[in-house]
C-alpha positions, 0 to 999 in steps of 0.5 A: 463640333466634331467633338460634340458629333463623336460624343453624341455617336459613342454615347449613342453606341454606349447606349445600346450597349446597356440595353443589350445587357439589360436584354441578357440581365432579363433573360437570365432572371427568367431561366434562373426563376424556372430553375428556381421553379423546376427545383421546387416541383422536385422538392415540394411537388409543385412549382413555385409561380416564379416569372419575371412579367413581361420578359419576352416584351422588354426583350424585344423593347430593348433589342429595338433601343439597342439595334437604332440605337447602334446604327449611327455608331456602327457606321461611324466604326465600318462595321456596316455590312457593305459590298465594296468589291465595285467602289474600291475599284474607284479612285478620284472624282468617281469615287467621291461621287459613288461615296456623296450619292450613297451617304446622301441617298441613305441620309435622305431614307434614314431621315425620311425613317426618323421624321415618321419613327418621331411622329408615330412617338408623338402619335402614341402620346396624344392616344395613350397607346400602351403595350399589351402585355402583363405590365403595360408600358406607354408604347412612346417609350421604346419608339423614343429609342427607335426614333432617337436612333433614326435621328442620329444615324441621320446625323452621321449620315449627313456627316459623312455626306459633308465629309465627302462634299469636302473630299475627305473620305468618310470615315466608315471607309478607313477600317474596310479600306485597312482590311484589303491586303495586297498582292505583290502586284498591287491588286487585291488578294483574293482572299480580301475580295469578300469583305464581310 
């Protein structure tokens, strides 16, 4: 089962890797079409009427697949932004406390966030909702990604809550926890207070 749970996070991650390069691949295909086009206004007189349909409306479609589509991978990394300055103060039962109430709170809102991100896909659907732009697109593509996303970040959330639950440590701890330097005292340098 880990297996399987780590697979579906890094292809989860792989996945919004791609669609951050096809945010890049569409964005130059653009600017090099209004090169292409500047240069023929100099040359011939008059742009040519290169442009790529829709460009700025699969950009957006492709930052959203890539933002839910990271989450459950970036948790699983420690690359969330979290304030940790109370809870690495925390050691024992209070600390797994603080640890099961926030993976539990965030995996209720996160699945609370896939159960309506799932039903609005299935909604667009049944209307036939498309996107407005020059090349419409059936609107419960890109709200897939989002929902699928939602899904399985509430996966990883309830992972780490289990993890927790049994006192292992969560997993997203491991890297915040190996960033803190120390001081010759024990306690915290001050430079490592901030952490990201």
């Amino acid at each position: 089962m880990r297996k399987t749970l780590d697979f579906i996070y890094r292809g989860s991650g792989a996945l919004a890797a791609l669609f951050l390069l096809a945010i890049c691949s569409i964005v130059v295909l653009q600017v090099g079409a209004n090169l292409i086009d500047t240069v023929a206004a100099w040359v011939i007189g008059e742009p040519i009427g290169l442009v790529v349909p829709s460009y700025a409306e699969f950009a957006g479609f492709f930052l959203a697949a890539s933002s839910f589509l990271a989450l459950a991978y970036t948790l699983r990394a420690g690359e969330h932004i979290r304030v940790s300055l109370i809870i690495r103060r925390f050691t024992g039962r209070p600390r797994r406390g603080i640890e099961l109430w926030c993976t539990g709170a965030g995996g209720m809102l996160a699945g609370y966030l896939a159960f309506y991100a799932v039903r609005l896909v299935f909604d667009s659907i049944t209307f036939g909702d498309v996107s407005p732009g020059m090349v419409s697109v059936a609107l419960w593509i890109p709200q897939s990604a989002v929902a699928l996303g939602l899904v399985i970040l509430t996966m990883a959330l309830a992972d780490e809550f289990v993890a927790a639950l049994k006192g292992r440590a969560p997993s997203y701890t491991a890297k915040g926890e190996d960033d803190h330097r120390t001081g010759a005292d024990g306690a915290p340098d001050e430079d490592s207070l901030i952490e990201r």
